[in-house]
C-alpha positions as CSV (number, residue, x, y, z in Angstrom):
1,X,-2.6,5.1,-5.7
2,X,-3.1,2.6,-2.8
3,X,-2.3,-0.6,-4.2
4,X,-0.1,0.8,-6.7
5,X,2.6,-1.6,-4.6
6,X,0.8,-4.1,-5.8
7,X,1.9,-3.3,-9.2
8,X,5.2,-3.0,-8.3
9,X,5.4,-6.7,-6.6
10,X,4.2,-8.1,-9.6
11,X,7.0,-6.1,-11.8
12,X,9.8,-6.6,-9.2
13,X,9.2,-9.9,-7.7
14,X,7.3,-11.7,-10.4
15,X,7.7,-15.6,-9.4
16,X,7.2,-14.4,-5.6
17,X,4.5,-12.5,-6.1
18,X,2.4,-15.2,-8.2
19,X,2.8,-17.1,-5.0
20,X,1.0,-14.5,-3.9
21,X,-1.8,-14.0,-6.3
22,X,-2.4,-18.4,-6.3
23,X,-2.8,-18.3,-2.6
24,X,-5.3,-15.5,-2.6
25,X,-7.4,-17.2,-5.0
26,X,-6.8,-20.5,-3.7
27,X,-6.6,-20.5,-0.2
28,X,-9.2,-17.6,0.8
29,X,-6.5,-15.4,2.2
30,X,-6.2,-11.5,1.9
31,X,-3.3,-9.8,-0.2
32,X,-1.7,-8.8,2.9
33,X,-1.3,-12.3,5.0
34,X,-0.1,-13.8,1.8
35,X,2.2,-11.0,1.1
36,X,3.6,-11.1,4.8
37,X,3.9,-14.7,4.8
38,X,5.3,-15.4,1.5
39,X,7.5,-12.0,1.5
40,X,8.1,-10.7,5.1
41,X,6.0,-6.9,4.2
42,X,2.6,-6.0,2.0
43,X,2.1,-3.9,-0.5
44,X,1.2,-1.0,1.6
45,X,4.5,-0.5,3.0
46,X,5.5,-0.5,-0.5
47,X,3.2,1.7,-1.8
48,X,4.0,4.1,1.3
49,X,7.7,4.6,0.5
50,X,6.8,5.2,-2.7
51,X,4.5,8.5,-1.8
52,X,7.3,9.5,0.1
53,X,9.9,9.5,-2.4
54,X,7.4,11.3,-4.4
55,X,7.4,14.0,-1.5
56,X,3.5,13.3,-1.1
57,X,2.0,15.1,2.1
58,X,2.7,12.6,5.2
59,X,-1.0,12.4,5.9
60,X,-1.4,10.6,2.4
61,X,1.6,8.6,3.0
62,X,-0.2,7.5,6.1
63,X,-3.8,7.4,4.4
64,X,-1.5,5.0,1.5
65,X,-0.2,2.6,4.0
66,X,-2.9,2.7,6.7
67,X,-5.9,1.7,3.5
68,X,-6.9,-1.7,5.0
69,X,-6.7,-0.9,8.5
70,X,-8.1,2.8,8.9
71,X,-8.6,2.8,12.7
72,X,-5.0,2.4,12.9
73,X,-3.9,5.7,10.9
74,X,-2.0,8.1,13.2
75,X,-3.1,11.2,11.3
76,X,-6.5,13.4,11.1
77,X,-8.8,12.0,9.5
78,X,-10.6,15.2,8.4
79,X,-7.6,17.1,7.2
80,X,-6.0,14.4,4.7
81,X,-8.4,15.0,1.8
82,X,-7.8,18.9,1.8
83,X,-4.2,18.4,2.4
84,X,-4.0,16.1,-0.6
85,X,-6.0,18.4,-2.7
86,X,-3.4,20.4,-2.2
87,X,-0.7,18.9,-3.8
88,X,1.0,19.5,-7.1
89,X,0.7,16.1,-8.9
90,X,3.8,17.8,-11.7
């Protein structure tokens, strides 16, 4: 679920995103400085508004976009699994 924006990129923004891929196999940079630079956001954002419009709990929204940089989640750690648990996936 957490780099499912990832997918979407490559779907959506096909020549952009190739950009993408080259640079993080050519260059030694992560996904998310070559997506910033080369598209202005990451694939976390994207996959985060894509949980939302899903209706997912907001502390997997947050768990969705916050996946590379944990320390900077503004949610409980602890209580995101159960409340995700929780969740219809129909």
């Amino acid at each position: 679920m957490h780099d499912i924006g990832k997918l979407v990129l490559d779907f959506n923004r096909r020549e952009s995103y190739a950009k993408v891929v080259e640079r993080v196999y050519n260059e030694d940079v992560t996904f998310l400085r070559a997506e910033r630079e080369e598209l202005g956001f990451d694939h976390t954002a994207v996959a985060a508004r894509i949980a939302e419009v899903w209706k997912l709990p907001a502390e997997l929204v947050e768990a969705v976009r916050q996946h590379h940089e944990p320390a900077a989640a503004t949610v409980d750690r602890l209580s995101a699994p159960s409340s995700a648990s929780r969740t219809p996936c129909a």
